[in-house]
N, C-alpha and C positions, 0 to 999 in steps of 0.2 A: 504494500500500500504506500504510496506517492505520501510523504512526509508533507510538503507544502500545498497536499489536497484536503488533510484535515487541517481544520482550524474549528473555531469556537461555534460557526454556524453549522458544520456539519458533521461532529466530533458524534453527539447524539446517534445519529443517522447508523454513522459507521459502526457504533458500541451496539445499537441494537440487530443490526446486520449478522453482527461477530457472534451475539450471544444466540442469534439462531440457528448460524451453522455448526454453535457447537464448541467453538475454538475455547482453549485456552491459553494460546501462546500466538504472537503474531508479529512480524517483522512491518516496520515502518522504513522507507528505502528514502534516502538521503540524495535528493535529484543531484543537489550540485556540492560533492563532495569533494570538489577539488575547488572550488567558487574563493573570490579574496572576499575582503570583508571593504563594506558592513553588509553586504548580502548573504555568506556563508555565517557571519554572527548571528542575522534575523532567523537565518532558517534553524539553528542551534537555541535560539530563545522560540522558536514556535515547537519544537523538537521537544525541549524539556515538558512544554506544557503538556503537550500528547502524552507522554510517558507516565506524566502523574495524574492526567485525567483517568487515563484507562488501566493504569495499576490500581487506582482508587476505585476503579469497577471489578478487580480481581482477575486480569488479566494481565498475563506478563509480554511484556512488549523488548521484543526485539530490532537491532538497526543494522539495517544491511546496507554496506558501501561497496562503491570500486573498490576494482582491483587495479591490475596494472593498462587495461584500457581492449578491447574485443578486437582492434586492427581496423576499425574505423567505424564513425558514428552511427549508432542506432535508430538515434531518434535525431540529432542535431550533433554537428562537432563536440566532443568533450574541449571542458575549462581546459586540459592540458595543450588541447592545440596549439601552436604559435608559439608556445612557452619554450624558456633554455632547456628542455631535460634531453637525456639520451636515449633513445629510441630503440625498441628493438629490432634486429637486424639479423633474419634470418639466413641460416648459415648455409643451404642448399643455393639459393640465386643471391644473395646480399639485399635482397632489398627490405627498404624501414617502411615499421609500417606506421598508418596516418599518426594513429591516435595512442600505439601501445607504447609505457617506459619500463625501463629495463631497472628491475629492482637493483645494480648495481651504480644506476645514477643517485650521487652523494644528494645533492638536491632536491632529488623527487622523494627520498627515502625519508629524507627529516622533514618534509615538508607531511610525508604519509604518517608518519609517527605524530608528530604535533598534533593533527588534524584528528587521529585514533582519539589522543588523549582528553581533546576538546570535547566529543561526541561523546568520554565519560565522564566527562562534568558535569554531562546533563544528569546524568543519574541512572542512567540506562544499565542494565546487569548484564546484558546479549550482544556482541557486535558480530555479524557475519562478514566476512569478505567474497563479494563475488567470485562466479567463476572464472575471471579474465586475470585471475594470481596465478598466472602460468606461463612457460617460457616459449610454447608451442601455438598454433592455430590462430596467429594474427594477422587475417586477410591473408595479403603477398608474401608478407613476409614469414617463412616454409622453416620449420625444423628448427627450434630451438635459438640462443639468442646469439649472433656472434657479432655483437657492436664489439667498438673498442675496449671499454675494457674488458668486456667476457676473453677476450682474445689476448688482451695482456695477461692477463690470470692464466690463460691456458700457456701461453707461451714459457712464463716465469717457472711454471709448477715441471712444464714440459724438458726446458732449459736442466731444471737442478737436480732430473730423475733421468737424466741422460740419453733422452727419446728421441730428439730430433738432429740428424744429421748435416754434422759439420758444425752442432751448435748454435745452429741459424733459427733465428723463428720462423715458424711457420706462416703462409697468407693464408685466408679465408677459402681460398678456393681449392689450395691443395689440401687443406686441412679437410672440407667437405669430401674428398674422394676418399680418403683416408678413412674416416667414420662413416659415412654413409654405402659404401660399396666393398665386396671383400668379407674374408675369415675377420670373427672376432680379435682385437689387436690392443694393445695397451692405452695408444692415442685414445683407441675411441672410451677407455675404460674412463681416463683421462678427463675427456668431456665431460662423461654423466657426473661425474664427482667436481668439475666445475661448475657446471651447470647446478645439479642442486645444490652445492654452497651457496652458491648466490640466494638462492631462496632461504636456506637456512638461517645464514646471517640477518634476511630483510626477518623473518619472523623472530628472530631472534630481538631484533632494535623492535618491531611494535610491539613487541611482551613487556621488553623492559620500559618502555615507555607507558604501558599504559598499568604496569605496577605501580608507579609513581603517582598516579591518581587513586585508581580502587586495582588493589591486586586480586579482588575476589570476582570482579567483574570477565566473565565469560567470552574468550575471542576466539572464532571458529571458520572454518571458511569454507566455499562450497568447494567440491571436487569438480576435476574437468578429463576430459580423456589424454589426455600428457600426462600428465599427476601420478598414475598410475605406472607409467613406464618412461618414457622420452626424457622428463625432465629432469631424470637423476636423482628422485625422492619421489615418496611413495605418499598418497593422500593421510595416509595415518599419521606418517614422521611428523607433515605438516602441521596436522590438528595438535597433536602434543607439541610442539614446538609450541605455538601461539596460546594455548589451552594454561601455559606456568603450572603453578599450583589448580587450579580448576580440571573441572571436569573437563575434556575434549569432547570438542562435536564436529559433525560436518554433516556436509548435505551430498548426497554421492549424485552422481552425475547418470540421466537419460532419462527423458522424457517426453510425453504423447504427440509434443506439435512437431517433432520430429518422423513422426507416420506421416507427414503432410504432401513429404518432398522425399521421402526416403534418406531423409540427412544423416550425416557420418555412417555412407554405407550400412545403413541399418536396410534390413531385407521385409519391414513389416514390425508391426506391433509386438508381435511375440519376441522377435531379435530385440527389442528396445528393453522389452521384459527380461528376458533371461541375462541381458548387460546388467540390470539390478542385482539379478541373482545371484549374480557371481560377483558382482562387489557385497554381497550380503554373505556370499561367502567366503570370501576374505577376512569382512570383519567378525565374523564367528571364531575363525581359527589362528586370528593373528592380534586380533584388535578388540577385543569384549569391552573392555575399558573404554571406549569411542562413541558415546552419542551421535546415532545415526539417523536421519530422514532423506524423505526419496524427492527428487524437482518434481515430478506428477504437472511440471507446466505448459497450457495451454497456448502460451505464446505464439505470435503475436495475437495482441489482444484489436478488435473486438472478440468475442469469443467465439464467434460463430464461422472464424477462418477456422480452428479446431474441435470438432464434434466434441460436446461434453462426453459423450460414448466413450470416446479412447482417454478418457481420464477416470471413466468408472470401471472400463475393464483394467485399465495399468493398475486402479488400486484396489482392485479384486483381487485380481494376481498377486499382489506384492504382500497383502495382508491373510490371504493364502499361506504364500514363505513363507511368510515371518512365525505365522502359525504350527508348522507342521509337526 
């Protein structure tokens, strides 16, 4: 639910909407979470009110933000457009994509953290991060991140473990044939463990950062299909990373408006289902400790681009599993 669509005239509206479907938990999604101030301050004082209007009804309210950005605009350019940050730069063709930063830009990372910490001022218990906290699937730009510095990192780690010939670093392009094509090889182990440090360390700065306001406050993020393999950390690592002392959660990744188009080579409804199933089986045998729920999302909305149908059978199915 669009944060700067509740306000005081239609707060009611939405409370009794919530109490008919039943809900007791609901994410309020923060449009402009990268915005300067005084406009990201307004939306942070209309933000707090929400949270304690609707905890005051017994509802726990959660705030779902960006991530590192989907490879270009959804709905409108994101606030990051035009900004100094550094971009991610997929390492199969090089190219940057519009809208995504590369959690290794020093700028964008303490600008992310800040911004964490302000959203727990308001009082809020729950912060999710989208699924665009991923190093994979940003538009053009193909297979994980290789800007500058992901590519210093690799070169330096590459350098001092005696990997690359003549001692020379590597460019982007020879390095892509090396990892991407070929027997498994140390380069490419290389990668994945660049790769997800980079994300480790960024979760590691918004945890400590938002320790420092309420360390009890709950930060989780949703999974995406990288997360799982490509990115070099695994959607579990993630959630406990960011999770501190707190419970971990996350939201696992596949859902029904993807029967729409057949997206991410899914072959049909059931393939979107059994994708569930097997991150349901994951978290059984690996992850029990991991607060888990499913996208189950209709998008894009209105709703009537996606059959309500394929969100009653996907949570047919899934509540099925979870049962058996």
């Amino acid at each position: 639910m669009h944060n700067n669509l509740v306000t005081r005239e239609t707060r009611e509206l939405y409370l009794k909407e919530l109490k008919r479907a039943g809900a007791d938990r609901f994410f309020l999604f923060i449009y402009d979470f990268f915005g300067k101030d005084p406009e990201f301050e307004q939306e942070l004082k209309q933000l707090k009110e929400n949270i304690e209007f609707f905890e005051a009804a017994g509802l726990e309210v959660g705030v779902w933000i960006d991530g590192f950005g989907h490879g270009g605009g959804l709905e409108e350019p994101r606030k990051t457009v035009g900004r100094d940050f550094v971009r991610i730069r997929g390492l199969s063709n090089g190219a940057e994509a519009e809208d995504s930063i590369c959690p290794m830009c020093e700028a964008y990372a303490k600008m992310f953290a800040n911004n964490v910490k302000r959203v727990a001022e308001t009082g809020c218990g729950l912060i999710m991060i989208d699924d665009d906290m991923r190093l994979c699937i940003h538009g053009g730009a193909a297979v994980g991140c290789a800007c500058e510095n992901h590519m210093k990192a690799f070169n330096r780690l590459a350098l001092k473990e005696g990997l690359l010939p003549d001692n020379m670093p590597v460019s982007r392009e020879v390095l892509a044939e090396k990892i991407l094509y070929g027997e498994a090889n140390e380069l490419r182990k290389l990668w994945f463990k660049v790769q997800g440090d980079s994300l480790r360390d960024f979760c590691k700065l918004l945890r400590e950062a938002l320790d420092t306001v309420n360390p009890d406050c709950r930060l989780g993020q949703c999974a995406c299909l990288d997360t799982w393999d490509s990115d070099g950390i695994d959607a579990f690592e993630i959630a406990r990373l960011l999770a501190g002392k707190t419970k971990p959660f996350m939201r696992t990744i596949g859902a029904p408006y993807w029967n729409n188009e057949h997206g991410f080579n899914t072959t049909g409804l059931g393939s979107i289902i059994d994708s569930e199933r097997l991150q349901f089986a994951w978290h059984d045998e690996f992850a029990p400790d991991v607060e888990i729920f499913t996208e189950g999302d209709l998008y894009p909305r209105p709703r009537y681009n996606t059959p309500y149908i394929y969100a009653e059978d996907f949570h047919q199915a899934l509540l099925a599993e979870d049962n058996k």
